[in-house]
TORMITI-406631 format. One record per residue (C-alpha): residue number from 0; x, y, z. Coordinates in nm, 2 decimals, m for minus. Example, Ala and Ser with C-alpha at 12.3 -4.5 7.8 and 13.67 -1.06 7.14 Angstrom:
R, romar, east, north, up
R, 0, 1.23, m0.45, 0.78;
R, 1, 1.37, m0.11, 0.71;
This chain:
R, romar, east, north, up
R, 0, 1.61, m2.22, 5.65;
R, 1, 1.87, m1.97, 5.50;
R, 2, 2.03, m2.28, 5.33;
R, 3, 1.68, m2.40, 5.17;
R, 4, 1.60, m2.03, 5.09;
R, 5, 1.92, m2.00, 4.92;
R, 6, 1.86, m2.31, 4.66;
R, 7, 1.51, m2.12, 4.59;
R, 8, 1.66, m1.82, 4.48;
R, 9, 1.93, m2.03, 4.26;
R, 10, 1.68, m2.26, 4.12;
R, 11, 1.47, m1.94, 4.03;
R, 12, 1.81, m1.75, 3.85;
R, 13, 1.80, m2.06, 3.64;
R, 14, 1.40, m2.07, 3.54;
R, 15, 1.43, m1.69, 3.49;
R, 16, 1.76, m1.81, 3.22;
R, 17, 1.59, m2.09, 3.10;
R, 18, 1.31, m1.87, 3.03;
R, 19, 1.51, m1.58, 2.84;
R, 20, 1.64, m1.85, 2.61;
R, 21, 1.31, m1.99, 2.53;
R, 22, 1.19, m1.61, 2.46;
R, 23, 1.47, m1.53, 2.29;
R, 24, 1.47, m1.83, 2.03;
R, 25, 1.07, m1.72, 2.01;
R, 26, 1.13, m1.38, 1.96;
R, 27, 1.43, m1.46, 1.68;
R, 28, 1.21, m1.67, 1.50;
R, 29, 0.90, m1.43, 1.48;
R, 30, 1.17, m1.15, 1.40;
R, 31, 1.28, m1.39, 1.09;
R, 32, 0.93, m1.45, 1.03;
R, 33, 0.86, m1.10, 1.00;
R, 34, 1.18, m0.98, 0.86;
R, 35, 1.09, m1.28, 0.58;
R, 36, 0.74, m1.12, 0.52;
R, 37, 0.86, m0.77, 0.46;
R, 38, 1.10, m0.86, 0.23;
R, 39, 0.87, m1.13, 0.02;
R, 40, 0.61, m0.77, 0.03;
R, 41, 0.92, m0.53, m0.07;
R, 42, 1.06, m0.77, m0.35;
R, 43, 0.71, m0.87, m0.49;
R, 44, 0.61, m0.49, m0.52;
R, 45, 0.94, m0.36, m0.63;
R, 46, 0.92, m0.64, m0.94;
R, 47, 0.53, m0.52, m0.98;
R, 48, 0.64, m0.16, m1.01;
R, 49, 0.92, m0.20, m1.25;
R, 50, 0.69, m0.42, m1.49;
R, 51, 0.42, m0.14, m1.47;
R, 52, 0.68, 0.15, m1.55;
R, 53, 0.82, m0.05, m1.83;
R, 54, 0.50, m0.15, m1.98;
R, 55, 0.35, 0.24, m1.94;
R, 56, 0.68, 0.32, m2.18;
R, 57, 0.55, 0.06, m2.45;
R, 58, 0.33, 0.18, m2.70;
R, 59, 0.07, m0.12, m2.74;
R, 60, m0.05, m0.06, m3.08;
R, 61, 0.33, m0.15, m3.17;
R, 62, 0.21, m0.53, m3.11;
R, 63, m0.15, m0.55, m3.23;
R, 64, m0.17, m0.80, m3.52;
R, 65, 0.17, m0.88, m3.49;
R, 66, 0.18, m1.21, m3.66;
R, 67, 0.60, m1.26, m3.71;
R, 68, 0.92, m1.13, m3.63;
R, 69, 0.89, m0.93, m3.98;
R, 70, 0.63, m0.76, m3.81;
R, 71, 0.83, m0.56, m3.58;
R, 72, 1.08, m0.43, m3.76;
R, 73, 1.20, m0.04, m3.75;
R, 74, 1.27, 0.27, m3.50;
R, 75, 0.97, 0.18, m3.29;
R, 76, 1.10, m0.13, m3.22;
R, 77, 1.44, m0.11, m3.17;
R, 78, 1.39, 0.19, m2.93;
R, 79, 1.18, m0.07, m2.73;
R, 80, 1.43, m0.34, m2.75;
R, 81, 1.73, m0.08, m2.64;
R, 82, 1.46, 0.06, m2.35;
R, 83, 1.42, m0.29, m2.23;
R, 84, 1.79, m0.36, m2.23;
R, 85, 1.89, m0.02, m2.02;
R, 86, 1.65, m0.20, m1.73;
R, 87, 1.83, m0.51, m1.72;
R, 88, 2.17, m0.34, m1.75;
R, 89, 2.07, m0.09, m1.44;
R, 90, 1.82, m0.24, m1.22;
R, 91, 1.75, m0.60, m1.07;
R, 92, 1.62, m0.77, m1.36;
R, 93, 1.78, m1.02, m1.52;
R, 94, 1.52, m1.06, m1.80;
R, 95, 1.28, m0.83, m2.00;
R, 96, 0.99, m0.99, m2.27;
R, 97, 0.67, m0.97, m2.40;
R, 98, 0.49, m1.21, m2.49;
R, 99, 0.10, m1.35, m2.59;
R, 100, m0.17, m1.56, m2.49;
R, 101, m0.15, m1.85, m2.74;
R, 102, m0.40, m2.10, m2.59;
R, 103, m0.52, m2.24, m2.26;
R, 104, m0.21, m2.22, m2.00;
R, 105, 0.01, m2.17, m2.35;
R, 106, 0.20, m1.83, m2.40;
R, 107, 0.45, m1.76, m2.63;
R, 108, 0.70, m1.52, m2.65;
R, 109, 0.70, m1.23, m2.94;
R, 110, 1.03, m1.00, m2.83;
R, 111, 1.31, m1.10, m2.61;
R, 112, 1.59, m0.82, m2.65;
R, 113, 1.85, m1.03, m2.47;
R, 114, 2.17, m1.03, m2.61;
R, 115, 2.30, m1.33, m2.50;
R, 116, 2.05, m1.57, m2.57;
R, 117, 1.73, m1.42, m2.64;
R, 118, 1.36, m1.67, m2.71;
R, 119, 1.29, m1.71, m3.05;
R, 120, 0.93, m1.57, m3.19;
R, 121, 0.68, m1.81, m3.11;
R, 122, 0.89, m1.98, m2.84;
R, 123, 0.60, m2.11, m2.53;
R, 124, 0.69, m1.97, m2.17;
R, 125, 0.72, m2.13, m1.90;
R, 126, 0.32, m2.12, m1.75;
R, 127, 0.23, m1.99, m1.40;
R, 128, m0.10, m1.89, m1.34;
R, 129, 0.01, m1.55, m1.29;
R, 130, m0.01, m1.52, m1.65;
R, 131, m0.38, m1.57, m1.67;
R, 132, m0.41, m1.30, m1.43;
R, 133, m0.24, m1.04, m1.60;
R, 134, m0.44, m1.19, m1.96;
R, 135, m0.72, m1.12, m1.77;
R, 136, m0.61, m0.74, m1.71;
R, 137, m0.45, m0.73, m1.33;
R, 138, m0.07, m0.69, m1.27;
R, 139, 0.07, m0.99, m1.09;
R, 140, 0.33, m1.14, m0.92;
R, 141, 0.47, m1.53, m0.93;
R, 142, 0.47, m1.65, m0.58;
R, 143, 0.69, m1.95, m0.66;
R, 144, 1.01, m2.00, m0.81;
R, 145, 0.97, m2.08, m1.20;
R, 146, 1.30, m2.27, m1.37;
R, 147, 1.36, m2.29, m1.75;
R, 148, 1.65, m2.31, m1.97;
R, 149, 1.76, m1.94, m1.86;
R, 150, 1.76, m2.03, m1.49;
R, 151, 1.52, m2.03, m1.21;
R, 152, 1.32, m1.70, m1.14;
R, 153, 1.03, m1.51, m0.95;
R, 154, 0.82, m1.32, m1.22;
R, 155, 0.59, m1.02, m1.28;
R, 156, 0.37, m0.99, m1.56;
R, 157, 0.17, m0.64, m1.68;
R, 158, m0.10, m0.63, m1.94;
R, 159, m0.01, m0.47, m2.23;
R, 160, m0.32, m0.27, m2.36;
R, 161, m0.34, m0.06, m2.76;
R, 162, m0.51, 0.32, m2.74;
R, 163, m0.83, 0.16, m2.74;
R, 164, m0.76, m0.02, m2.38;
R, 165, m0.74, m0.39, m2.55;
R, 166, m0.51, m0.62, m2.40;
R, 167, m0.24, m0.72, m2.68;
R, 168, 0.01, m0.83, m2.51;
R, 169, 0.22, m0.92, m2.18;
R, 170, 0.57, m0.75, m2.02;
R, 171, 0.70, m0.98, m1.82;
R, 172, 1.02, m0.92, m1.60;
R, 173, 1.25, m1.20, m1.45;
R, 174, 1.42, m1.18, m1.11;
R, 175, 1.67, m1.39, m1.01;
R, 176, 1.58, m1.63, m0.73;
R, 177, 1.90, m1.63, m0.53;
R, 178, 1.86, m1.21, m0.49;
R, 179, 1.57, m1.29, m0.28;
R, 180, 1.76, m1.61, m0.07;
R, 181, 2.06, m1.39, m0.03;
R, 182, 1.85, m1.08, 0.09;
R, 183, 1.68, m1.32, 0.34;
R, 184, 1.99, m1.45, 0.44;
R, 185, 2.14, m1.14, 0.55;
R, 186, 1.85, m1.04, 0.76;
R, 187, 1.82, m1.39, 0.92;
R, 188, 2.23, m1.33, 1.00;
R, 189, 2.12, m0.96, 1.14;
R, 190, 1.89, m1.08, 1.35;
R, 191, 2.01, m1.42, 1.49;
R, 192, 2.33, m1.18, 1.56;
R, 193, 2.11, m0.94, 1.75;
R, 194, 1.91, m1.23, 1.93;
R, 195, 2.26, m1.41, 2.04;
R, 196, 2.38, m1.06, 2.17;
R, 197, 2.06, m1.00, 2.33;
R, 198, 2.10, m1.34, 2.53;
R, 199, 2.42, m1.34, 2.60;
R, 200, 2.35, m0.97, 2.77;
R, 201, 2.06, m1.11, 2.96;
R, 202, 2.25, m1.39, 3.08;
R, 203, 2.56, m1.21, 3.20;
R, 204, 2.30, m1.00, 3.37;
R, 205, 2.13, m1.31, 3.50;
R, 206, 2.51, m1.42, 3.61;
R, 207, 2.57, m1.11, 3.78;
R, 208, 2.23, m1.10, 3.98;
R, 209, 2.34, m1.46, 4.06;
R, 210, 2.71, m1.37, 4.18;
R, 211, 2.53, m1.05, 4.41;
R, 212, 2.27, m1.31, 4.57;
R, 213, 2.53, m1.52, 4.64;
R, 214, 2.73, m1.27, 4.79;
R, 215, 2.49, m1.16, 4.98;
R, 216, 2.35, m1.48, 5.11;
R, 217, 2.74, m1.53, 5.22;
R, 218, 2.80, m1.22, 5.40;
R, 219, 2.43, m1.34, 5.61;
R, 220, 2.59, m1.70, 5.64;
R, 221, 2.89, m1.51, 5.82;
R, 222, 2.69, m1.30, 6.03;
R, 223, 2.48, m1.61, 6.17;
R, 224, 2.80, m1.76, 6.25;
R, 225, 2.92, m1.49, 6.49;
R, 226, 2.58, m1.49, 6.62;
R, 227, 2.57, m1.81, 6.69;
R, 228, 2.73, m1.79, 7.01;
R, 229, 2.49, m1.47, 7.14;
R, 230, 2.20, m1.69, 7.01;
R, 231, 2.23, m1.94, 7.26;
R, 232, 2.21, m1.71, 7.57;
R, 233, 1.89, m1.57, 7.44;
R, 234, 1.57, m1.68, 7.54;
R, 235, 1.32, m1.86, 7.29;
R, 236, 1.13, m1.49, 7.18;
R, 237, 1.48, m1.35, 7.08;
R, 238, 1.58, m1.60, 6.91;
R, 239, 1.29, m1.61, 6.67;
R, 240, 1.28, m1.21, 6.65;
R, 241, 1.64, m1.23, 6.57;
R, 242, 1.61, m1.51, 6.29;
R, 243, 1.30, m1.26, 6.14;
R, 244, 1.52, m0.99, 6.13;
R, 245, 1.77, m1.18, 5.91;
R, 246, 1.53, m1.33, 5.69;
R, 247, 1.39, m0.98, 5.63;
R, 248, 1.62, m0.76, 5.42;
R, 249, 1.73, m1.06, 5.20;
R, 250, 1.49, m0.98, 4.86;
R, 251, 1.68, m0.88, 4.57;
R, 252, 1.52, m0.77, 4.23;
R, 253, 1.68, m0.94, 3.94;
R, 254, 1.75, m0.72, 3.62;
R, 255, 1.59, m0.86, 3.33;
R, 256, 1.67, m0.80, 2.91;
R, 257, 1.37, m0.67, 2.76;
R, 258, 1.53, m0.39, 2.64;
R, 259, 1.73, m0.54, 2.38;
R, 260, 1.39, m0.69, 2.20;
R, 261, 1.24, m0.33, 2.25;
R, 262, 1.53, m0.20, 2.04;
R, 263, 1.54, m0.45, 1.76;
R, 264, 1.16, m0.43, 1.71;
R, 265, 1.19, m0.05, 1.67;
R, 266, 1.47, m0.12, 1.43;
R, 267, 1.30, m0.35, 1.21;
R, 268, 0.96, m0.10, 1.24;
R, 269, 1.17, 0.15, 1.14;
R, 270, 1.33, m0.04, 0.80;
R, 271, 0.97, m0.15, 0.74;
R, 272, 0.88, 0.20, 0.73;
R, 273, 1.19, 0.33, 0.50;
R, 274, 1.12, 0.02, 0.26;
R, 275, 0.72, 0.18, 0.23;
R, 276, 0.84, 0.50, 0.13;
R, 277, 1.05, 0.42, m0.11;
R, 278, 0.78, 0.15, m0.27;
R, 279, 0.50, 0.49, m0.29;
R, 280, 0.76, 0.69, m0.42;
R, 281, 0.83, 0.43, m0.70;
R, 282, 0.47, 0.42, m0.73;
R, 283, 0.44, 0.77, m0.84;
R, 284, 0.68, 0.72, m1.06;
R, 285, 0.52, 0.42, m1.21;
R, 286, 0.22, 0.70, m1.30;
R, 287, 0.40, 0.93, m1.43;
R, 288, 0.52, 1.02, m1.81;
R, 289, 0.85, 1.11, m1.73;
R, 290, 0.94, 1.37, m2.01;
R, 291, 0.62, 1.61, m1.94;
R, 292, 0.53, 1.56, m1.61;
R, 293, 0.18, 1.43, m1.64;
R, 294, 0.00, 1.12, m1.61;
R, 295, 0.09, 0.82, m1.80;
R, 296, m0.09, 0.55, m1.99;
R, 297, m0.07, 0.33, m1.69;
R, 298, m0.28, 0.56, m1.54;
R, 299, m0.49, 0.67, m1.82;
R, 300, m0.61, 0.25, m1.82;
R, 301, m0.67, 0.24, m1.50;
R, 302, m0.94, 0.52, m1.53;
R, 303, m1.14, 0.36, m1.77;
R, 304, m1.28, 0.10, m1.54;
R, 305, m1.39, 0.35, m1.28;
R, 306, m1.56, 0.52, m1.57;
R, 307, m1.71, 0.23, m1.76;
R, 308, m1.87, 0.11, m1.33;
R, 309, m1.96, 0.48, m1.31;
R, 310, m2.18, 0.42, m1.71;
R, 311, m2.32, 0.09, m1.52;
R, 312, m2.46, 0.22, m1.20;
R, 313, m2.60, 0.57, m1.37;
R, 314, m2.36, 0.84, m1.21;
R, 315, m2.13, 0.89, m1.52;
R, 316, m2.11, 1.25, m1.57;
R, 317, m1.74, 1.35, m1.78;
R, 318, m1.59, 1.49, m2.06;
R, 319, m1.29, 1.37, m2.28;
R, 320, m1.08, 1.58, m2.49;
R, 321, m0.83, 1.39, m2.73;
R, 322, m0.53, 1.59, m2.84;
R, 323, m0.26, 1.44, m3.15;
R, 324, 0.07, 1.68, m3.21;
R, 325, 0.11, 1.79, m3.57;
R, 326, 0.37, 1.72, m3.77;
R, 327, 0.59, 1.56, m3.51;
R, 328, 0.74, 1.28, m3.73;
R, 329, 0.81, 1.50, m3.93;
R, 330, 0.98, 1.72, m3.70;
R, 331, 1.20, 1.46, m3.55;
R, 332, 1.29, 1.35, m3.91;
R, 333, 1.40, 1.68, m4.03;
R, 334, 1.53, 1.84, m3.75;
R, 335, 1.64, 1.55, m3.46;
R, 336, 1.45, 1.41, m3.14;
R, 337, 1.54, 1.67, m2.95;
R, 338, 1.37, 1.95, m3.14;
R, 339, 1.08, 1.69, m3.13;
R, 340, 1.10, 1.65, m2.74;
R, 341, 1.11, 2.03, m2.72;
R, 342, 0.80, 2.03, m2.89;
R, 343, 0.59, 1.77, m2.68;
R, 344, 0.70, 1.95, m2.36;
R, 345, 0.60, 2.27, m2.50;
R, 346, 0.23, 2.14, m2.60;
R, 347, 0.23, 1.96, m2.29;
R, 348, 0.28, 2.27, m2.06;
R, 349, 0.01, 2.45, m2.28;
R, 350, m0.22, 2.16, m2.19;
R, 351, m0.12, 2.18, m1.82;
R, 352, m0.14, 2.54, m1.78;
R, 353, m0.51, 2.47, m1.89;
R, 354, m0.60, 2.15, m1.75;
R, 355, m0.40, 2.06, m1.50;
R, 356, m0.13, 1.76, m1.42;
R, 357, m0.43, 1.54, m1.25;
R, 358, m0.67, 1.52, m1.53;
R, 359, m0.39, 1.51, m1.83;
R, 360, m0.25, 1.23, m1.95;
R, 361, 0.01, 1.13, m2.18;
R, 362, m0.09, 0.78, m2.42;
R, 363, 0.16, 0.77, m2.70;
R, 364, 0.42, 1.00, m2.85;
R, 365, 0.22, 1.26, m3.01;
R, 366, m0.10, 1.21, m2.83;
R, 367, m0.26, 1.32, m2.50;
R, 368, m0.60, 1.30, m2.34;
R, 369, m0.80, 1.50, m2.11;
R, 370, m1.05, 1.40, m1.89;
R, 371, m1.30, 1.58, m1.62;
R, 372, m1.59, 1.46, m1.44;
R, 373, m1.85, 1.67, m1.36;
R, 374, m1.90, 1.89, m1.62;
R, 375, m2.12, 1.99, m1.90;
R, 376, m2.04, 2.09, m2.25;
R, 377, m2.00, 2.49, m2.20;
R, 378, m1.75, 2.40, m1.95;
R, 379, m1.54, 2.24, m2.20;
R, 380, m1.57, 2.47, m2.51;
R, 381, m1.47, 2.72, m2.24;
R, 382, m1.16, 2.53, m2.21;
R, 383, m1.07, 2.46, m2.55;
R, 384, m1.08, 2.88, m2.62;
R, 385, m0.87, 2.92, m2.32;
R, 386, m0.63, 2.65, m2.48;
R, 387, m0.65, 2.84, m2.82;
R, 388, m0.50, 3.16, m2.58;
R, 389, m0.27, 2.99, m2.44;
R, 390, m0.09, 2.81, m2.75;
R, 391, m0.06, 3.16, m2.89;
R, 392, 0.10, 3.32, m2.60;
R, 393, 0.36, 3.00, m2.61;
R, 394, 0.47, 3.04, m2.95;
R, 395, 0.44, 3.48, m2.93;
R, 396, 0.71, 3.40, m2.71;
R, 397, 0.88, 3.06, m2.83;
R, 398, 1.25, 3.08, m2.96;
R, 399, 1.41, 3.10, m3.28;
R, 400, 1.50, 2.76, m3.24;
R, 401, 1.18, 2.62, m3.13;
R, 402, 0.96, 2.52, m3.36;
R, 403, 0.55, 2.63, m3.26;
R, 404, 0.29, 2.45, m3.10;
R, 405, 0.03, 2.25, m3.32;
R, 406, m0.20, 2.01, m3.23;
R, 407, m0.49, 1.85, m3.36;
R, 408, m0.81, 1.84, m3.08;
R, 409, m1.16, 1.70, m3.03;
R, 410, m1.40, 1.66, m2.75;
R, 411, m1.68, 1.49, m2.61;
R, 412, m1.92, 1.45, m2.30;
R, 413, m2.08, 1.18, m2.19;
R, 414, m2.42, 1.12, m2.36;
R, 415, m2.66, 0.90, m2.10;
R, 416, m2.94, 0.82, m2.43;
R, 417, m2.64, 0.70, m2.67;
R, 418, m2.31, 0.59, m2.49;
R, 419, m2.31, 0.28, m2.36;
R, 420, m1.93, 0.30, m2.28;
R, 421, m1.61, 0.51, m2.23;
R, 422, m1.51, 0.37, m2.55;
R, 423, m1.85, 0.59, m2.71;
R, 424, m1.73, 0.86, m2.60;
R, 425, m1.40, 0.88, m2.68;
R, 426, m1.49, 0.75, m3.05;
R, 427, m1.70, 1.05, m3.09;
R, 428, m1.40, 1.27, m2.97;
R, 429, m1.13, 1.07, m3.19;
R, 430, m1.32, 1.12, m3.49;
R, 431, m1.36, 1.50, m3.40;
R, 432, m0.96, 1.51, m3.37;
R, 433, m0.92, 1.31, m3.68;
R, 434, m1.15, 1.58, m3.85;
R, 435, m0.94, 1.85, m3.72;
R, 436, m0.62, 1.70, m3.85;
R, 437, m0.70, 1.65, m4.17;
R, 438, m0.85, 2.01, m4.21;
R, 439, m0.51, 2.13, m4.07;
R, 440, m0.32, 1.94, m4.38;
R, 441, m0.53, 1.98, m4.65;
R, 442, m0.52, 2.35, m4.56;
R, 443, m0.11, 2.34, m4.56;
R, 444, m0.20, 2.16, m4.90;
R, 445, m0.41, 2.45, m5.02;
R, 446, m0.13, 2.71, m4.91;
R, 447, 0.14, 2.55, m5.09;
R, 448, m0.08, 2.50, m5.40;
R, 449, m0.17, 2.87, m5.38;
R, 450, 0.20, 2.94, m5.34;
């Protein structure tokens, strides 16, 4: 019976290892699975957010009409070229472009700053659907490798839109393919590694119960034999009450090895978790103008929708104010970018001091626009004589080597019986700003002529 009872408890050592193989290989493969998911989800919004940050650095208008390489000649474009350079140089892309819907499932390229061997104006792109998608106004991301001439790549491609929120043209940035096989390699080694330790652990465990059992069930086998003698001079009740008593006391609970997939779990939860933060931190970035502070055009485009749906379903009620620096070519001509800089982030902390960082956004070089919602046209003409205090309290107490804050500024609010669109709107403030500018020249005009 001990014999018999002893097989059981081997035969049941090897299930319970046969077992912790079969959930290890399960659990190594749905660890792969997962680690393979979070890294496709890393990669695929890392490239999504570097494609959005350099397109929100592009001004648009740069590439509406362009017809021709002759087209994009000067500063503008060369500081574009040398902006999408210092990304491949010091990030993971190996490729920076824009390029243009030409015809059905036909782009072409229109700037390729590579240095090495860049696509020729009017050169067609490789097509992915992906490019529709971003045509069609939505950032997007290639899901399939794409191979040309330069190599073999995953993609992301941002709509690039003018001031008035047209689509002009496409960034696209290249990743090579073998950064994403290489990543997944590594974590496939990490956790294969950590799946082969867990097992062996659990089976040296297993191994040890095993040796204990054994052991045990020896020591018993020992006992019986000196008993063996006494046994035969009891009678038939002692002999059964004695064999009970050795049958009892024999149950041992094997150690099992679930601590080891408790671990790993945690530890791949917990790079899951790091990889999030730093995606919303690159996020906000990807929203930001980096020189003032505020919002960017990125995020400035992504309004418009929400206000044109608002216009469609009757709740629209906002205000837009549209700002343009004075003079600030000129300024950057005479006396060097940075006296220029000095002067946007001077008018833009003006603006914020006023408005706010949520509500101000930077478009373009020289220009900013303001936005509220809920408001009414007192509110804003409040506003605008609070921003006529505040720009002269900034230059009372600007340096001698600052030059003073000047802007051109108009305003509109949303008018239910005649705007049909954001894009009313802000055409009624543009023009108001464009009226405002020219009054400030031709009265620097007047002054010199009276001089």
């Amino acid at each position: 019976m001990l014999r018999k009872r002893f097989n059981l408890s081997v035969w049941l050592i090897v299930i319970a290892m046969a077992f912790l193989i079969i959930v290890n290989v399960a659990f190594g493969y749905l660890f792969v699975d997962h680690s393979r998911n979070t890294l496709v989800e890393v990669t695929s919004d890392r490239m999504l957010e570097l494609s959005m940050t350099i397109t929100s650095l592009i001004d648009g208008d740069l590439f509406d009409g362009v017809t021709g390489p002759g087209d994009m000649t000067g500063p503008e474009y060369d500081r574009i070229s040398d902006l999408m350079r210092t990304f491949m140089s010091n990030t993971e892309i190996n490729y920076v472009y824009v390029v243009r819907y030409q015809a059905e499932k036909e782009y072409i390229f229109i700037l390729d700053p590579d240095p090495e061997e860049p696509a020729q104006f009017g050169e067609t792109l490789s097509y992915t659907p992906t490019l529709d998608k971003a045509n069609a106004g939505t950032p997007a991301v290639d899901t399939d490798i794409v191979s040309d001439r330069w190599g073999s790549f995953y993609s992301a491609f941002t709509p690039l839109r003018n001031s008035a929120g047209d689509i002009v043209a496409i960034v696209g940035v290249d990743f090579d393919s073998h950064i994403y096989e290489r990543e997944e390699t590594v974590q496939i080694r990490i956790i294969t590694t950590m799946s082969v330790v867990s097992l062996l652990v659990g089976a040296l465990i297993m191994l040890a119960a095993a040796v204990m059992i054994r052991r045990r069930f020896d020591t018993i086998y020992k006992d019986i034999d000196i008993l063996r003698d006494y046994i035969e001079q009891l009678n038939e009740e002692m002999i059964s009450s004695s064999l009970r008593r050795s049958e009892t006391g024999r149950k041992e609970e094997l150690p099992h090895a679930g601590d080891v997939v408790d671990n790993l779990t945690v530890m791949l939860t917990a790079m899951k978790d790091e990889l999030k933060e730093f995606v919303d931190r690159l996020r906000a970035q990807a929203y930001m103008d980096p020189m003032t502070g505020v919002r960017n055009k990125t995020a400035y485009l992504e309004l418009l929708p929400q206000l044109d749906e608002q216009i469609r379903n009757g709740t629209a009620r906002f205000a837009v104010a549209v700002f343009d620096i004075n003079g600030l070519k000129k300024t950057n001509d005479s006396y060097g970018h940075g006296i220029g800089d000095r002067m946007i982030e001077n008018t833009a902390d003006v603006f914020v001091r006023v408005f706010g960082y949520e509500r101000l956004f930077r478009i373009g070089g020289d220009e900013f626009i303001a936005v509220w919602t809920d408001v009414d046209l007192d509110f804003i003409e409040e506003r605008m004589k609070q921003l006529v205090v505040e720009t002269e309290k900034c230059n009372a107490t600007s340096g001698p080597d600052e030059l003073p804050v000047s802007f051109a500024s108009g305003y509109a609010v949303y008018d239910k019986a005649t705007d049909r669109k954001y894009n009313d709107v802000f055409a009624r403030a543009d023009r108001m700003m464009y009226d405002n500018k020219n009054k400030f020249y031709e009265g620097k005009r007047n002054h010199r002529d009276q001089g």
